[in-house]
C-alpha positions, 0 to 999 in steps of 0.5 A: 500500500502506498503512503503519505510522505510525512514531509511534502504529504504526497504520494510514495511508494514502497522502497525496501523491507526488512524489520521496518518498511520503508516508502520513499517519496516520489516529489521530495525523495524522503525515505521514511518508515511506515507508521506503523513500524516506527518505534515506542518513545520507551524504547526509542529513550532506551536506544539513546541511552546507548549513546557513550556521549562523553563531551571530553572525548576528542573524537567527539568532539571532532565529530560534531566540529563541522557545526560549531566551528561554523557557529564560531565562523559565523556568529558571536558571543551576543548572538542567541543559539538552539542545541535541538535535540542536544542528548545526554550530554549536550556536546554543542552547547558545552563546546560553544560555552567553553567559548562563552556562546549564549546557548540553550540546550533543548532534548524532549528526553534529557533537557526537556524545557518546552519554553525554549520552544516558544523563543527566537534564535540567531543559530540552531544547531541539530546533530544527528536528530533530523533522521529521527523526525517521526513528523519532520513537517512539524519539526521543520516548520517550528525550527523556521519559525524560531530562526530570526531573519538572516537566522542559520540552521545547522544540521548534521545526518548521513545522506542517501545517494543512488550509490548507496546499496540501501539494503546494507546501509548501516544508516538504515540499521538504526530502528529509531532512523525513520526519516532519511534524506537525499540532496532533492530532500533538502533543495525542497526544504530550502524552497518549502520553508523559505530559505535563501539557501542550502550549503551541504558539505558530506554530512553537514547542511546550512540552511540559510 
C-alpha cells in the first residue's frame, strides 16, 4: 500500500523491507518508515541511552566540529543559539560555552524545557536528530519559525545517494532512523520553508 510522505504529504511508494518498511517519496525523495513500524518513545529513550556521549572525548568532539566551528565562523558571543535535540550530554552547547556562546540546550528526553520552544534564535544547531523526525513537517516548520531573519540552521545526518546499496546501509540499521534524506530532500526544504539557501558539505547542511 502506498503512503503519505510525512514531509511534502504526497504520494510514495514502497522502497525496501526488512524489520521496518520503508516508502520513499516520489516529489521530495524522503525515505521514511511506515507508521506503523516506527518505534515506542520507551524504547526509542532506551536506544539513546546507548549513546557513550562523553563531551571530553576528542573524537567527539571532532565529530560534531563541522557545526560549531561554523557557529564560531559565523556568529558571536551576543548572538542567541538552539542545541535541538542536544542528548545526554549536550556536546554543542558545552563546546560553544567553553567559548562563552549564549546557548540553550533543548532534548524532549534529557533537557526537556518546552519554553525554549516558544523563543527566537540567531543559530540552531541539530546533530544527528533530523533522521529521527517521526513528523519532520512539524519539526521543520517550528525550527523556521524560531530562526530570526538572516537566522542559520545547522544540521548534521548521513545522506542517501543512488550509490548507496540501501539494503546494507548501516544508516538504515538504526530502528529509531525513520526519516532519511537525499540532496532533492533538502533543495525542497530550502524552497518549502523559505530559505535563501542550502550549503551541504558530506554530512553537514546550512540552511540559510
Amino acid at each position: 500500500m502506498n503512503q503519505v510522505c510525512p514531509l511534502c504529504e504526497n504520494h510514495a511508494e514502497k522502497f525496501y523491507e526488512d524489520t521496518q518498511r520503508y516508502y520513499r517519496c516520489s516529489t521530495c525523495e524522503g525515505v521514511f518508515v511506515h507508521r506503523d513500524d516506527l518505534p515506542q518513545a520507551d524504547a526509542e529513550k532506551e536506544r539513546y541511552e546507548l549513546h557513550d556521549d562523553d563531551t571530553e572525548d576528542a573524537g567527539y568532539r571532532n565529530f560534531v566540529a563541522p557545526i560549531t566551528s561554523n557557529i564560531l565562523k559565523d556568529f558571536s558571543k551576543e548572538d542567541k543559539g538552539l542545541d535541538f535535540g542536544a542528548g545526554t550530554s549536550a556536546i554543542i552547547s558545552t563546546v560553544l560555552r567553553e567559548h562563552s556562546y549564549d546557548i540553550k540546550a533543548y532534548d524532549p528526553y534529557f533537557h526537556n524545557e518546552p519554553q525554549l520552544l516558544t523563543q527566537q534564535y540567531d543559530y540552531i544547531a541539530s546533530c544527528e536528530v533530523i533522521e529521527h523526525f517521526y513528523q519532520p513537517k512539524k519539526e521543520f516548520t517550528r525550527l523556521r519559525e524560531m530562526l530570526r531573519e538572516g537566522g542559520k540552521l545547522y544540521l548534521m545526518t548521513d545522506i542517501y545517494n543512488e550509490n548507496i546499496d540501501f539494503a546494507s546501509w548501516y544508516y538504515k540499521n538504526d530502528p529509531t532512523h525513520v526519516f532519511l534524506y537525499t540532496a532533492k530532500t533538502f533543495e525542497y526544504i530550502q524552497k518549502a520553508y523559505n530559505f535563501t539557501e542550502v550549503t551541504i558539505e558530506k554530512r553537514l547542511i546550512i540552511l540559510k
